[in-house]
N, C-alpha and C positions, 0 to 999 in steps of 0.2 A: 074634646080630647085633652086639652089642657087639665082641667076642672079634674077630669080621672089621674091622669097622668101626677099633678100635684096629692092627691089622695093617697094614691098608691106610694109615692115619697114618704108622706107621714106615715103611712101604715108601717112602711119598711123602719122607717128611724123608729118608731117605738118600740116593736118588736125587736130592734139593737140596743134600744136601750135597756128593755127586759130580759135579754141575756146576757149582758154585760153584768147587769146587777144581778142575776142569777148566781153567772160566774164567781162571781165576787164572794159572792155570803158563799159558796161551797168554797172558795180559798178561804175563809175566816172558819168556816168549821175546823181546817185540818190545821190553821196555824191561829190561835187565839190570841195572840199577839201581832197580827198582820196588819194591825191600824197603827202602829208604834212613830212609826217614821212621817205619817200623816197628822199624829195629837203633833206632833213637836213642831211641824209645818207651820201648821193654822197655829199655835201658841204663841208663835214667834211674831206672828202679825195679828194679835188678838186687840179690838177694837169691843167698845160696845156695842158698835151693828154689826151684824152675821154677814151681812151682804158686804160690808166693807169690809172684815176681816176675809173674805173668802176672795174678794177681786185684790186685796194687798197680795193674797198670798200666792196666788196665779201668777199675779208681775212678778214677783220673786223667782218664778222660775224660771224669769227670760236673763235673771244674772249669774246664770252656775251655781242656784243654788242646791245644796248637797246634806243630807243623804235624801234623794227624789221620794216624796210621798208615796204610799202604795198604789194610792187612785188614781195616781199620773201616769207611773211608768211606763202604762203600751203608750202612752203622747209623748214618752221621752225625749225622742230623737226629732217630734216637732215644735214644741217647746223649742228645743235645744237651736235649733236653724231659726223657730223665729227670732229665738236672742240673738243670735248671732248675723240676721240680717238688723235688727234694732241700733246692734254695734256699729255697722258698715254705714249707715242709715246715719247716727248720731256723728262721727266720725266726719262725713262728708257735711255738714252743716257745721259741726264746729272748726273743721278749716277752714271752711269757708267765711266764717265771722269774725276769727281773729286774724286770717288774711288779710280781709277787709280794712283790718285794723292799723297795718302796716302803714298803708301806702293806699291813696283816691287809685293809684294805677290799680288797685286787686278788687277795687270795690266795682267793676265793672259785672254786670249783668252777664255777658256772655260767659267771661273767665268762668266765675261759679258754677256755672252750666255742664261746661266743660271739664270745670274741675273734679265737679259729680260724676260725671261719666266715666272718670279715669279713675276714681278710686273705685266705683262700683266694679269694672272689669279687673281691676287689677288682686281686688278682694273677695272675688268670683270663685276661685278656688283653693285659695290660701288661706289659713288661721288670719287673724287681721295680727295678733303677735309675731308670726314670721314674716307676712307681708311688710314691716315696717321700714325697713331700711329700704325695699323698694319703693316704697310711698313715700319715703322721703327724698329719693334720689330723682324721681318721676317728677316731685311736686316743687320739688328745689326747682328744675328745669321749666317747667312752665311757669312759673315766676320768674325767673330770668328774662324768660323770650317777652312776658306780658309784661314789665318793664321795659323790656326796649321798643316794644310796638307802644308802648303809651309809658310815654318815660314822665317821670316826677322829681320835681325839685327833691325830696327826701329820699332817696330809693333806701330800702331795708340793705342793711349788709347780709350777707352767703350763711354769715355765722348764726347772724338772729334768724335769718328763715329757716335753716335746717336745725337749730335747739327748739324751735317753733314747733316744726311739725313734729319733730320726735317727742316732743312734753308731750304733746295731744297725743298722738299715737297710745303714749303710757296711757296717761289720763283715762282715754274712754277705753281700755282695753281693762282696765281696772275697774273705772267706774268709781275714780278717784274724785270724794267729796271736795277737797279742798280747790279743787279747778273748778269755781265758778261757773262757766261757760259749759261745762261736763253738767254738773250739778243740776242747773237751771233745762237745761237742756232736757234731760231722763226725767224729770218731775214732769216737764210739759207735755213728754210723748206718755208718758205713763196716763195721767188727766186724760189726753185725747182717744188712749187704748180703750180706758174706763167711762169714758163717756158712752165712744161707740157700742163697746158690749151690752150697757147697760141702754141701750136706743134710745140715748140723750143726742139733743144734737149739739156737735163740737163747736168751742167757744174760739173765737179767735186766737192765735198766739201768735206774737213776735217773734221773729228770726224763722220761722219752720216753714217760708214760701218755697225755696229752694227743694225741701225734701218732703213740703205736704201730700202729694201724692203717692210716694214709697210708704208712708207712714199710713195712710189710708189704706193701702192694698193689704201690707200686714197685719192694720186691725180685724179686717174679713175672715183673716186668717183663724186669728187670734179669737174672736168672737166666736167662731162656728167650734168652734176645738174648745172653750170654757163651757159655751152651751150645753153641746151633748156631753162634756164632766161631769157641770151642774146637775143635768137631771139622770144620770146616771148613779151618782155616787152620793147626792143631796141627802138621801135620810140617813147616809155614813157619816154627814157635814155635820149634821144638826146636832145627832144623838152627841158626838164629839165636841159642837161649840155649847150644849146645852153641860157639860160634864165640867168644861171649861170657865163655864161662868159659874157655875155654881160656887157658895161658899166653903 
């Protein structure tokens, strides 16, 4: 039962893939310019291999990037959530690191734990740019309390934890190079997205214990959603990167 059951799956996915692409080429009859916004995409992230310029330019999509290629658009609005869990996702690790940094009191195991949980509910239904001041006022207070339950000769003043968390807030809501800890951060989730899609298996990386399993769940995500792009839209990709390279 299985054995059919899986058949029948593929049979169903190629036959979407074959009227997607159907679709497609009858939009490109009626608009001969409806690959415009897709050359500019891939150009933007043009490499000499196809396969990395095509996985650069998929990650590009999880940071707002604008005007959305034609071949994406029905994946708009998932794209767009999984950036925006990516944010929530980055966001909750780099508190959590340069917390750490403060004060042995924040470097505790649990704190971080905790700390994840709170920003993930709290950024559950709010932009992570309106949620900020809540995330600071939430995150100021539990640093307070987890200094006095495990107090330190150096404790952080009110002033540097709350300039703290409002920098980061900016920081990853930007996706601002010059923050370090932002920087390093989105290169190693990116690597780990790009591994998975491409069924490599993921390399180790420092600081991402805290949020390696949110990061996994979105690559599955993310994987299944380039896949069925890729072989959908692929001889749109090529004839494009082949046009691109040329001299």
């Amino acid at each position: 039962a299985n054995y059919y059951l899986q058949q029948a799956k593929a049979t169903i996915k190629e036959h979407s893939i074959q009227y997607e692409r159907c679709k497609f080429e009858e939009f490109l009859k009626q608009h001969p310019n409806g690959l415009k916004n897709t050359k500019e995409w891939l150009r933007n992230s043009l490499t000499d291999s196809p396969m990395t310029t095509l996985n650069n330019a998929y990650l590009e999509l999880l940071s707002g990037y604008t005007p959305f290629p034609e071949t994406c658009v029905l994946d708009q609005e998932r794209f767009n959530m999984l950036g925006r869990n990516i944010t929530r996702i980055m966001l909750c690790s780099c508190l959590s690191l340069k917390l750490a940094s403060l004060t042995p009191a924040l470097a505790q195991p649990k704190f971080h734990k905790t700390l994840r949980d709170v920003i993930l509910v709290l950024t559950d239904d709010s932009p992570l740019a309106e949620a900020g001041d809540l995330i600071t006022a939430k995150v100021h207070d539990m640093v307070k309390e987890q200094c006095h339950v495990a107090p330190s000769l150096t404790p952080p003043s009110d002033t540097a934890v709350r300039e703290l968390i409002q920098r980061t807030v900016r920081a990853v809501v930007t996706r601002d190079d010059s923050d370090v800890v932002v920087k390093v951060l989105l290169t190693r989730i990116h690597a780990l997205l790009n591994q998975i899609s491409l069924n490599q298996r993921p390399s180790p990386m420092n600081g991402m214990d805290l949020v390696l399993d949110l990061i996994l769940a979105q690559a599955k995500i993310f994987t299944k959603l380039v896949d069925f792009n890729r072989k959908v839209y692929g001889p749109f990709y090529a004839g494009i990167l082949r046009e691109l390279s040329s001299p």
